[in-house]
C-alpha positions in Angstrom: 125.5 -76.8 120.0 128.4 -78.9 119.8 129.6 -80.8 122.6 132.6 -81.0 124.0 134.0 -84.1 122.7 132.7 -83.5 119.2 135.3 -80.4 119.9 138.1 -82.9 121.0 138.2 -85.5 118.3 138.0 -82.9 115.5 141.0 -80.5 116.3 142.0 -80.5 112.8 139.6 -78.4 111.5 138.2 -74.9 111.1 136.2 -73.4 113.5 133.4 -73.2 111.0 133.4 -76.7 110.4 133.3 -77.7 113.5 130.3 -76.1 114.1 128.4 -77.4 111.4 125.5 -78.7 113.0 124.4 -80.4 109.5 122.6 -83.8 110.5 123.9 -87.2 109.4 127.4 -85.3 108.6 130.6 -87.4 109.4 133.5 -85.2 110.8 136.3 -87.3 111.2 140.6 -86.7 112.0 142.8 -86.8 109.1 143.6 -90.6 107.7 146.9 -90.9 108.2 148.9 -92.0 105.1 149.2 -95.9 104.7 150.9 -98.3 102.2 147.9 -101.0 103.1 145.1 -99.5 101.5 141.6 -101.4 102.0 140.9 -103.2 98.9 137.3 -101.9 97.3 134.3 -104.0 97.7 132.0 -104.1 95.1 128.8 -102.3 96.0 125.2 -102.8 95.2 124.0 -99.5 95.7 124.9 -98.2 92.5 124.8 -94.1 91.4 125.3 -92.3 88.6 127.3 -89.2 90.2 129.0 -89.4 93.5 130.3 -86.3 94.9 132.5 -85.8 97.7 132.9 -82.6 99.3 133.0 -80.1 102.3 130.3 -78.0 104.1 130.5 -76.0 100.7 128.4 -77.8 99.3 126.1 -78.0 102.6 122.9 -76.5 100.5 123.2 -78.2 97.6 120.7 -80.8 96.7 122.5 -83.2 94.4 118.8 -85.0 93.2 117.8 -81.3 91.9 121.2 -80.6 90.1 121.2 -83.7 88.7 117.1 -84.9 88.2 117.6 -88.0 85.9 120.9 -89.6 87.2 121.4 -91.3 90.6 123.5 -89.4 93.1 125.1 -89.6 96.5 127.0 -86.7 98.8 129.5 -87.4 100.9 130.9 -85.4 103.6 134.7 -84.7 104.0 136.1 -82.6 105.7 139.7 -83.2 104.4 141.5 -84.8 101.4 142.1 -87.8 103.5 138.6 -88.1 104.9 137.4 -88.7 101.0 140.0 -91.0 100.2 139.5 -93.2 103.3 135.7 -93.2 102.1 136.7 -94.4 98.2 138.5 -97.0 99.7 135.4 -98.9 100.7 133.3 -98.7 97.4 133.4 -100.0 93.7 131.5 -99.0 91.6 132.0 -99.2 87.9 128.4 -97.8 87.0 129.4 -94.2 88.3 129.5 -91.9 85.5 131.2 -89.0 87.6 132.5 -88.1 91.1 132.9 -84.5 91.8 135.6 -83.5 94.3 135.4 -80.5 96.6 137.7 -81.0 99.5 141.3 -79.4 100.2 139.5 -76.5 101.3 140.3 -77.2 105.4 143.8 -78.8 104.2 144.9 -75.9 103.0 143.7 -73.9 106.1 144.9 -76.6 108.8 148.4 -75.8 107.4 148.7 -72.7 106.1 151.5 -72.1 108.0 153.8 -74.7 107.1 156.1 -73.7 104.4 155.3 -77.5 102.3 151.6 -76.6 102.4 150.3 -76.5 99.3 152.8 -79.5 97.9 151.6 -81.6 100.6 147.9 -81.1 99.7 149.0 -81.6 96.0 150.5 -84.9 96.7 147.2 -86.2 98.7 145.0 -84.7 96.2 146.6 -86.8 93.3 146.4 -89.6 95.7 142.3 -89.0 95.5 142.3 -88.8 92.2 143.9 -92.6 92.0 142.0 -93.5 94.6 138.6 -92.5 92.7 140.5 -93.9 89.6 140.3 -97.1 91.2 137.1 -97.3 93.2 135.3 -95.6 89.8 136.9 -96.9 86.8 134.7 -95.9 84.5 133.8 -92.3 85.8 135.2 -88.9 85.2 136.8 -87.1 88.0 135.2 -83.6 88.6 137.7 -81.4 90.5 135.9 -78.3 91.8 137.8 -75.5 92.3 138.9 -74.6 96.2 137.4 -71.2 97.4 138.8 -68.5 99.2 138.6 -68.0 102.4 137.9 -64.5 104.3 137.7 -61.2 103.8 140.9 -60.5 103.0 141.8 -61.9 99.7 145.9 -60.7 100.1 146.2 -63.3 103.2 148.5 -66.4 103.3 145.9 -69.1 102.9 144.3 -67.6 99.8 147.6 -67.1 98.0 148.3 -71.3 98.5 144.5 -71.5 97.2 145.3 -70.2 95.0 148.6 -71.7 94.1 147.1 -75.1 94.5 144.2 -74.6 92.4 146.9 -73.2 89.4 148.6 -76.7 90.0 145.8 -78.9 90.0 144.2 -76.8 86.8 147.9 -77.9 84.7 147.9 -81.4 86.1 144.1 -81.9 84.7 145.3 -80.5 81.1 146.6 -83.4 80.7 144.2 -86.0 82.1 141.8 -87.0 79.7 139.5 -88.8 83.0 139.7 -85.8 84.5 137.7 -82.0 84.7 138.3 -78.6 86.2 135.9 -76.9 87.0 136.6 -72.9 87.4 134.3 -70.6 90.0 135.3 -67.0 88.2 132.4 -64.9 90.1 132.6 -66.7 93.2 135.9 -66.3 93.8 136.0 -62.7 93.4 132.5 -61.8 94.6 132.5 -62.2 98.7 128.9 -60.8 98.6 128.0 -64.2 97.6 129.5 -65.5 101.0 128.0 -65.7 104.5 129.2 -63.4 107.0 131.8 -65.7 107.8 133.8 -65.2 104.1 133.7 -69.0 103.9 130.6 -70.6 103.4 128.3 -69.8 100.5 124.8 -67.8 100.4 122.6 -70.7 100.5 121.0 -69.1 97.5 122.8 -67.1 94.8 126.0 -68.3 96.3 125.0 -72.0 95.9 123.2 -71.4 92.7 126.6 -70.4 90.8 128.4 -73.0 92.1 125.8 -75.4 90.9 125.7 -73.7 87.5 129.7 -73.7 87.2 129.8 -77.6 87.6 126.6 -78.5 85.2 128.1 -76.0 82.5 131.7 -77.4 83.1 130.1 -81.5 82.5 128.1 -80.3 79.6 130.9 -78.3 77.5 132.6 -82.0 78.2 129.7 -84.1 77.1 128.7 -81.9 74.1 132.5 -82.0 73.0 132.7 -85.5 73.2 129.8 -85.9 71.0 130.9 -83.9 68.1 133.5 -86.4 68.2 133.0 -89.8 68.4 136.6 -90.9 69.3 135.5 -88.5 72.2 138.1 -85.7 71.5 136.7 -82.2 70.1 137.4 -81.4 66.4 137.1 -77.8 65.5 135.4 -77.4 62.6 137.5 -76.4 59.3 136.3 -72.8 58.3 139.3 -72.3 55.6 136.8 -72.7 52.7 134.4 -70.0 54.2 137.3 -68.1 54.6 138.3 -68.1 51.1 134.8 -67.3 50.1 133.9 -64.6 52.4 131.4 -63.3 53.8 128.1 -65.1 54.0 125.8 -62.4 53.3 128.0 -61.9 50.2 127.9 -65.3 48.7 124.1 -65.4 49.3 123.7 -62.5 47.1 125.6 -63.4 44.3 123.7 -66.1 44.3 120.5 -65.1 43.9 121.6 -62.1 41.4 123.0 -65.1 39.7 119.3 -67.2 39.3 117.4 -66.5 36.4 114.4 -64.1 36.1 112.4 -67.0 35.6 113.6 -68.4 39.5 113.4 -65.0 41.2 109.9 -64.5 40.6 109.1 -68.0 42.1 110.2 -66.3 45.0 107.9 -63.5 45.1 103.9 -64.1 46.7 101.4 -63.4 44.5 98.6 -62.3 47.3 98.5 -58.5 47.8 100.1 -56.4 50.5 98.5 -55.6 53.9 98.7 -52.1 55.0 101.7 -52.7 57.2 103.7 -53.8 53.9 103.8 -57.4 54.9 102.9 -60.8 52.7 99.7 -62.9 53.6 101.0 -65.4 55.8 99.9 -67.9 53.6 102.1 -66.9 50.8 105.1 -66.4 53.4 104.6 -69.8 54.7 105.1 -71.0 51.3 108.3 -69.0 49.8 111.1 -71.3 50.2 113.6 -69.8 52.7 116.8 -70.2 51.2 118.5 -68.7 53.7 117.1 -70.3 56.7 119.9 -71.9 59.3 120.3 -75.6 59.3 121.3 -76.3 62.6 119.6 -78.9 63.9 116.6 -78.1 66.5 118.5 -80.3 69.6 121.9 -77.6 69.1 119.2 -74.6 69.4 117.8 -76.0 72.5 120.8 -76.5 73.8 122.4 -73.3 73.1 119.4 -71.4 74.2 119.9 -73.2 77.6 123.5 -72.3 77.7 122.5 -68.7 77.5 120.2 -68.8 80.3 122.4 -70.4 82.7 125.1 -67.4 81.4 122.2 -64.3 82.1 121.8 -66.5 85.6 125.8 -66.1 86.0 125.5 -62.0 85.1 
């Protein structure tokens, strides 16, 4: 249970934060805004992807999502709370920091006509602040949930809102990613009973995926480039010759008698109608794809995490 002064001291959030009886979770008031912000000291304990967040993410085990990078999780209950704990680190070694606060922001005030502005402006003052303390990283903003049963309601029209006005301002932020929560935020069978917190399992799971696949379409974009920007590929010239399975074929009509029969194995037929394996494994496959073997892998991995997401 909590006790009574835990109750006190954190008036500013939901009831179902407050009783989050998560160990080793910090639950803090609101930092209130202040032109004297703590300069960052360098830190020794490095990671690779910090993530700052809500009890949303109360199930998730960052060292699973992410096996071969460091991590860290930080609790924060509001947009403030994760700024006030940037303030205090440097660390130019971090690759990413995922953000997933605003959630209790948005609640705390949903009845305050500035609502969703004021979270905007503290949120873009996170994103500066993680700009600074993370110089080098890339700033994953996670997509705020709704709240309840009843999608219609107040709060989850300003989540809404918000979430539309943080997903522009990332367009055009090259250091920074959006990451969208499509099934979770029209599914509330992947809730708890309370409409707010996740399933611990399928609930969790997706929100796991919807980051990884978000960081990956980023990294794999960034490699077909190497300025780091994505360049479609130019498919004018197979659109001028046409189909493939067309130009294949006038191709090999167009080889000589002499080439075709190269083609054809010399062993006999089994019943079934099919080639000796032998002779199969030496035809040349003219039409075999040349994507490389890494691309396969990973689009093969893609389409599990996609029949996961089904």
């Amino acid at each position: 249970m909590v006790g009574a002064d835990t109750l006190q001291t954190n008036h500013t959030e939901t009831i179902s934060e407050a009783i989050d009886t998560t160990p080793n979770v910090e639950q803090t008031q609101p930092a209130s805004h202040s032109t004297d912000r703590r300069q960052p000291v360098p830190t020794r304990d490095t990671r690779e992807v910090r993530v700052y967040t809500d009890s949303i993410w109360k199930a998730v085990d960052t060292s699973r999502m992410f096996p071969n990078r460091s991590t860290s999780k930080e609790h924060a209950s509001t947009i403030d709370h994760a700024t006030k704990k940037m303030e205090r680190v440097s660390d130019p070694k971090t690759a990413y920091v995922i953000l997933h606060v605003a959630s209790n922001d948005l609640d705390n005030s949903q009845r305050d006509t500035s609502s969703v502005q004021d979270c905007l402006d503290k949120t873009t003052e996170l994103i500066s602040c993680a700009k600074t303390s993370f110089p080098n990283a890339t700033i994953v903003l996670s997509q705020v949930l709704p709240r309840g049963h009843n999608m219609d309601s107040n709060l989850n029209k300003n989540i809404k809102d918000y979430n539309q006005a943080v997903l522009q301002r990332s367009k055009d932020d090259s250091k920074t990613l959006y990451v969208r929560h499509k099934k979770l935020s029209t599914t509330r069978q992947l809730y708890k009973r309370d409409g707010i917190h996740l399933d611990d399992t399928t609930g969790t799971s997706l929100l796991v995926a919807d980051v990884k696949r978000t960081m990956r379409s980023a990294e794999n974009r960034s490699t077909y480039s190497g300025s780091g920007t994505y360049t479609p590929p130019d498919t004018s010239a197979r659109e001028r010759q046409g189909p493939r399975q067309r130009q294949d074929r006038q191709y090999h009509n167009a080889r000589t008698p002499q080439h075709q029969s190269q083609d054809r194995p010399t062993g006999p037929r089994h019943d079934a109608g099919s080639y000796p394996l032998g002779d199969w494994s030496r035809r040349p496959n003219l039409h075999a794809s040349q994507i490389p073997q890494q691309k396969i892998t990973d689009i093969a991995y893609k389409l599990s995490e996609m029949l996961m997401n089904i």
